[in-house]
N, C-alpha and C positions, 0 to 999 in steps of 0.2 A: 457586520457580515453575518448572513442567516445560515443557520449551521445545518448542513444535507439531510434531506431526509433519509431514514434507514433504508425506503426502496429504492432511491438514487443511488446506492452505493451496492445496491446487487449486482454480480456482475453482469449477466446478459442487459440491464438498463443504465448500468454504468457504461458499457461498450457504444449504447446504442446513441448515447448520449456525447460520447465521445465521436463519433464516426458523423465523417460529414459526405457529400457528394457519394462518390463512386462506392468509397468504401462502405458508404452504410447502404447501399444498393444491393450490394456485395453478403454484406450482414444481416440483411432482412431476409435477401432471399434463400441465405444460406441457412439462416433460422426455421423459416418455413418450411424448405424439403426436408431436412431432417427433423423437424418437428413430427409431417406426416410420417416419415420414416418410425420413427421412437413411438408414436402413436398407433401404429400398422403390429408392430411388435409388442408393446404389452397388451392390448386389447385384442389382438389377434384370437383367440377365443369366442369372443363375441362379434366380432366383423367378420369374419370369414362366414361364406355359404355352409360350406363345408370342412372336414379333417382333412389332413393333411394325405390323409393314406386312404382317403374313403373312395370307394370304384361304386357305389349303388345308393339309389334312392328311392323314396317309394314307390316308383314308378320303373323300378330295375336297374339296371345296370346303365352309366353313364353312355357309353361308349366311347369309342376311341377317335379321336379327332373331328369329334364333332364343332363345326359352325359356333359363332356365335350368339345364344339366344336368349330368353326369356331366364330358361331352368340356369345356363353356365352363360353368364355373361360376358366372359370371353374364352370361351367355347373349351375344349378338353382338350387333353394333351394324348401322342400318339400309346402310353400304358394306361388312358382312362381317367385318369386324374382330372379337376376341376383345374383352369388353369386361375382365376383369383384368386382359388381358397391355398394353391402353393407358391401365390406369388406372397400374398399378407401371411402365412407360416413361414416362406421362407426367411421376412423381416426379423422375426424374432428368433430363431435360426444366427444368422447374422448378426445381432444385437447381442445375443449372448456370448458369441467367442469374442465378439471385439472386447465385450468385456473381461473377459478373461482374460486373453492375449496383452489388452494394455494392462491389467492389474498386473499379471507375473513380468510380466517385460520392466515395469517400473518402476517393482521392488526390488528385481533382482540390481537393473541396471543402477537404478540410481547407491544401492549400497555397494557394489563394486567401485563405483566413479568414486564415491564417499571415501572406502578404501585405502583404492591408488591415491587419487591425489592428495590424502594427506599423509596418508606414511610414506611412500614415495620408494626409493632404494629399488631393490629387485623384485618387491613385489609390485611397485606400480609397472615398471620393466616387462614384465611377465605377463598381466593385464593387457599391458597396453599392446602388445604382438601377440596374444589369443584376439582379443577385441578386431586388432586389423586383420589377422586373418580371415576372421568369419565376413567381416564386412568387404570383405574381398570376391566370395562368393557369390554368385548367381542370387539373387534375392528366391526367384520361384525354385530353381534349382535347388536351391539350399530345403525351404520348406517340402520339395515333393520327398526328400532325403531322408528327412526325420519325420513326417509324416508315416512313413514305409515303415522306417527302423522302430516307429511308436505301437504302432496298431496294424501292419500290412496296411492301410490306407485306407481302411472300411469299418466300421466298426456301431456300435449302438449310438444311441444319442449322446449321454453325458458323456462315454468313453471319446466321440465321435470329436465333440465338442472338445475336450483335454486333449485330441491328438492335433487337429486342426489350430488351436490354441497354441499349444507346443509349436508348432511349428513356425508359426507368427512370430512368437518370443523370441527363438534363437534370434530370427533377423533383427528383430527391433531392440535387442540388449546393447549392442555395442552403441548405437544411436545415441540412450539413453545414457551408458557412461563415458563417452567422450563428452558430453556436454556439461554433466554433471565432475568429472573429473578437471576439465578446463577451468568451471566458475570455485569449486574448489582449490585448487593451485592458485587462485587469485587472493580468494578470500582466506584462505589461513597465514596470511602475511599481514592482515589487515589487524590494528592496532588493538581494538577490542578481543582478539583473540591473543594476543600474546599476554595482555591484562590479565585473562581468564588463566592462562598458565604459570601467572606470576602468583597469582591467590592460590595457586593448590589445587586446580579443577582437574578431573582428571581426564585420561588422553577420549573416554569414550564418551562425558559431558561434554568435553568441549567438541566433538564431532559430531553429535547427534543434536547437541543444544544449539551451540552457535554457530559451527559452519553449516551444518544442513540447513535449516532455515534460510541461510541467507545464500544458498548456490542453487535452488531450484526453483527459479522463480521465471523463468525461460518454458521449464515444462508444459506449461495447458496449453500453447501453443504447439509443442513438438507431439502432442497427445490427438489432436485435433487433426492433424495431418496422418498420424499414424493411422489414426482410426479407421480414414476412409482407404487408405493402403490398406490394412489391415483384412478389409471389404472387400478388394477387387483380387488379394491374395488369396481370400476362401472361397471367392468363387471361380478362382483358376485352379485349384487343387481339384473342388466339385467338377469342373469341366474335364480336367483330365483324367477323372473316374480316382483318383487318390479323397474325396470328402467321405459324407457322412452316407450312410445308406438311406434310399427314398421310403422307404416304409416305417424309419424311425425319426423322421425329420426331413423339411420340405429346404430344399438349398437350392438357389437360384444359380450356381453355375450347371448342378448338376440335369436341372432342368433346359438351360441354353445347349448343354452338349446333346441331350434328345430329341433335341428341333432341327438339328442340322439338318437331318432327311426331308423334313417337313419344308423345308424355305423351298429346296428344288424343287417340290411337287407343287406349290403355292400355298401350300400353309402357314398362312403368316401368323398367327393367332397364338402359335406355340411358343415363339422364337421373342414374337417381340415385345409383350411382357414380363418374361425377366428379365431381359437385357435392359431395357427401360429403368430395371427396378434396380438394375447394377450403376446405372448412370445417372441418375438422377439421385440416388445414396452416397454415389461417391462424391460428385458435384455439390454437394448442400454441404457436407463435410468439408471439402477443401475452400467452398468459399467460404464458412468460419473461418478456418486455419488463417487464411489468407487476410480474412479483415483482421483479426486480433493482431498476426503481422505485421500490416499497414500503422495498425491503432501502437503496436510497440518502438516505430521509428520516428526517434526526436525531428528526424525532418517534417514528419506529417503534423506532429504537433504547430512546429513554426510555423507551416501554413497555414494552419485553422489560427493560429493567434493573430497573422498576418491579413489572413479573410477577415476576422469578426473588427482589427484594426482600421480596415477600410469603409467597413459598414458603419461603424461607431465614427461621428466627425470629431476632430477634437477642436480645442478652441483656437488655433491659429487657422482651421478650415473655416469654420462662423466668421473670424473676422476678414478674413480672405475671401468670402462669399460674397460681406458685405460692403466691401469695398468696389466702386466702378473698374468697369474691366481698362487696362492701359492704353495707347492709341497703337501698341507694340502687337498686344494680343490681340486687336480686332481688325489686324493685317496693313495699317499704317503706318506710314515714313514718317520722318523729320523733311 
């Protein structure tokens, strides 16, 4: 047996390598819009026409809802703005609080879950009715709340980005510790762990060594799902005028909520590149989420083994092949 190579066992070529029919359709294509996505965002510097807040060029001042042409390729928005140069700003916009949002959501979540389910008593008790509370709430509802309560709703860039962030969190915490306190209550029953108890280990090795490792392993999936939530909740706060302000950062809901006016007059030009750029972000995201899913359910595996068994003949098929057909199968009586 030839031992894998180190780039087969990357994950995105290990996935890809896993994923048969629909789901690697699924995977591919999901790969590629967020690739442009992820690429729109860090190079945004250099791909955009223009800044994000620039109203003038050398030839003056853009104007307002202008056509689209040569100078703005898809033409300006109704405050003068370039509408490319704040759709590719807005990408990296966007890429930044998901990152945020999933880092503090994940650390908080998964050590809460860690926590409860293994000391358990009244403090997992307590956990776990804050936890359903909050998850009980309005997902946007919730974030327009602590948005307000963070910053008034407006705020500079980084500040802008930590409040928007924050507000992401709250929602995605309980997520991250029901799932993480579930595979914990599983795993600290598990016999390797009571071993570690018997030697002497103490209560925070054995939590942090051996059950962590072995209860989040579910996560890059619930990460991959979050992420693209994570996208269509900041540009519903931008939309409702609770994001970030336009002259310190370019955000695509805040942009969709200035086109409104523009669609009744037939401005289309404003409206339908960020909404595009909302839908096709979220869409390349949840179709990873969804093949990793696929790729995690032992059923899909039996049928790829079940597939690759039918393509593969084995040897009572050869000799079944070779044998004359009966006067049974070639629609003959006695």
């Amino acid at each position: 047996m030839t031992k894998p190579r180190l780039i087969d066992r990357m994950p995105v070529i290990h996935q890809l390598r896993q994923s048969v029919g629909l789901q690697r359709g699924m995977l591919v294509a999901g790969l590629v819009l967020t690739g442009i996505f992820v690429f729109c965002a860090i190079f945004a510097p250099l791909i955009a026409p223009y800044g994000y807040a620039q109203l003038d060029g050398p030839d003056g001042n853009f104007g307002a809802q202008q056509q689209p042409s040569a100078a703005h390729l898809l033409g300006t928005t109704v405050g003068g703005y370039d509408v490319l140069s704040r759709v590719i700003w807005g990408a990296q916009t966007a890429l930044m609080v998901v990152i945020v949002a999933i880092a503090m959501s994940v650390f908080v979540g998964i050590l809460l879950g860690l926590v409860s389910g293994y000391l358990g008593g009244w403090v997992d008790r307590a956990l776990v009715v804050v936890a359903d509370a909050i998850y009980a709430f309005p997902t946007l509802l919730l974030a327009i709340v602590v948005a307000i309560a963070i910053n008034n709703g407006q705020s500079g860039l980084w500040p802008g980005i930590m409040a928007a962030a924050a507000s992401i969190t709250v929602v995605f915490i309980p997520q991250y510790f029901r799932v993480v306190r579930a595979e914990v209550v599983r795993v600290k029953t598990e016999a390797f762990v009571e071993s570690a108890k018997v030697i002497g280990a103490s209560t925070p090795r054995i939590m942090f060594r051996h059950v962590l490792r072995n209860s989040t392993r579910t996560l890059p999936l619930i990460v991959t799902l979050n992420a693209s939530e994570a996208i269509a909740t900041l540009a519903a706060l931008g939309f409702l005028g609770f994001g970030i302000q336009p002259t310190v950062a370019a955000e695509w809901g805040y942009d969709l909520n200035k086109s409104i006016s523009d669609v009744a007059a037939g401005i289309w030009w404003t409206a339908v590149p960020p909404g595009l750029a909302i839908v096709l972000t979220v869409l390349g995201i949840t179709l990873i989420g969804e093949s990793l899913n696929d790729l995690a359910d032992p059923r899909l595996r039996a049928r790829r083994r079940a597939g690759s068994a039918k393509k593969t003949p084995t040897p009572a098929d050869a000799v079944a092949a070779s044998q004359p057909a009966s006067r049974e199968m070639m629609g003959e009586v006695e």
